[in-house]
C-alpha positions in Angstrom: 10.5 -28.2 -37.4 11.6 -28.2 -33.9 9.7 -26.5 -31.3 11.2 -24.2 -29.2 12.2 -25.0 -25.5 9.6 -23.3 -22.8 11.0 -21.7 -20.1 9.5 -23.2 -16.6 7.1 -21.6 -14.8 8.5 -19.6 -11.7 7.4 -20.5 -8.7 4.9 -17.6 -7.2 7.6 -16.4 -4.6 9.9 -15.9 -7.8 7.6 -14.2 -10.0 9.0 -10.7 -10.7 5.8 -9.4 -11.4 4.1 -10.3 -8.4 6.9 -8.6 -7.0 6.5 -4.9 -8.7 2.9 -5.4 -8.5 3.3 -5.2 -4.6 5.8 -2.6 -4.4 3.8 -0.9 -6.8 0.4 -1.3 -4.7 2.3 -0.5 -1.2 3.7 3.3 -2.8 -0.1 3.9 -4.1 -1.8 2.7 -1.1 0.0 4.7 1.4 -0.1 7.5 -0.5 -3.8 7.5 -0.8 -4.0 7.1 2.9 -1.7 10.2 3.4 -4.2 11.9 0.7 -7.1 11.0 2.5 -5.8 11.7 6.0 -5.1 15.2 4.9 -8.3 16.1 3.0 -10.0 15.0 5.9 -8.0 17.0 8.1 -8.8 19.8 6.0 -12.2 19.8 5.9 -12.2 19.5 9.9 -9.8 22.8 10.1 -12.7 24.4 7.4 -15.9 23.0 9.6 -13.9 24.1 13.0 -11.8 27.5 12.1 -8.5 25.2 13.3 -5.1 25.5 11.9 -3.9 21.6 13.0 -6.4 19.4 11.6 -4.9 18.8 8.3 -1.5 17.8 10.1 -3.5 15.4 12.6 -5.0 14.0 9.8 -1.7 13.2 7.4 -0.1 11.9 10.6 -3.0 9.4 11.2 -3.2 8.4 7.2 0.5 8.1 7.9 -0.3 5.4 10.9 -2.9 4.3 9.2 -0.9 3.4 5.4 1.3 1.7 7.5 -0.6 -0.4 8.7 -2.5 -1.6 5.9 1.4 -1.8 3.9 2.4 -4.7 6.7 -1.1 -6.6 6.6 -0.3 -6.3 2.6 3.6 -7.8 2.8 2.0 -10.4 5.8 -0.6 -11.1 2.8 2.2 -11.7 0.1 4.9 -13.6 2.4 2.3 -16.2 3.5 3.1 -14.9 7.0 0.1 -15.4 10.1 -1.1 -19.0 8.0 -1.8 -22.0 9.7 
């Protein structure tokens, strides 16, 4: 019986997995910090009697997703190694 030919292993940069796996984790991760930024914000306008709070705080989750997206994409391109 002949055995059937393996296909060779991608290298890491190749893999498309890897690659939806990051593009998934970048849309979830920014939109829990969007999330975050404006429950916090909301609470703050609640605690305070305010009417701004929950946009200060979407625009910081906004600064703040972004962020944590580029340290994410330096993490996967191997960028800021020795």
């Amino acid at each position: 019986m002949a055995e059937s030919p393996r296909k060779p292993e991608l290298p890491q940069d190749e893999n498309p997995w890897r690659t939806a796996g990051l593009v998934a984790s970048l849309g979830v991760e920014l939109a829990v910090c969007i999330g975050l930024g404006w429950w916090l914000g909301t609470m703050y306008d609640d605690r305070n009697g305010t009417d701004y709070g929950y946009l200060s705080g979407v625009v910081l989750g906004l600064i703040a997703g972004i962020g944590s997206a580029v340290a994410l994409i330096r993490k996967y391109t191997g960028a800021g190694k020795p």
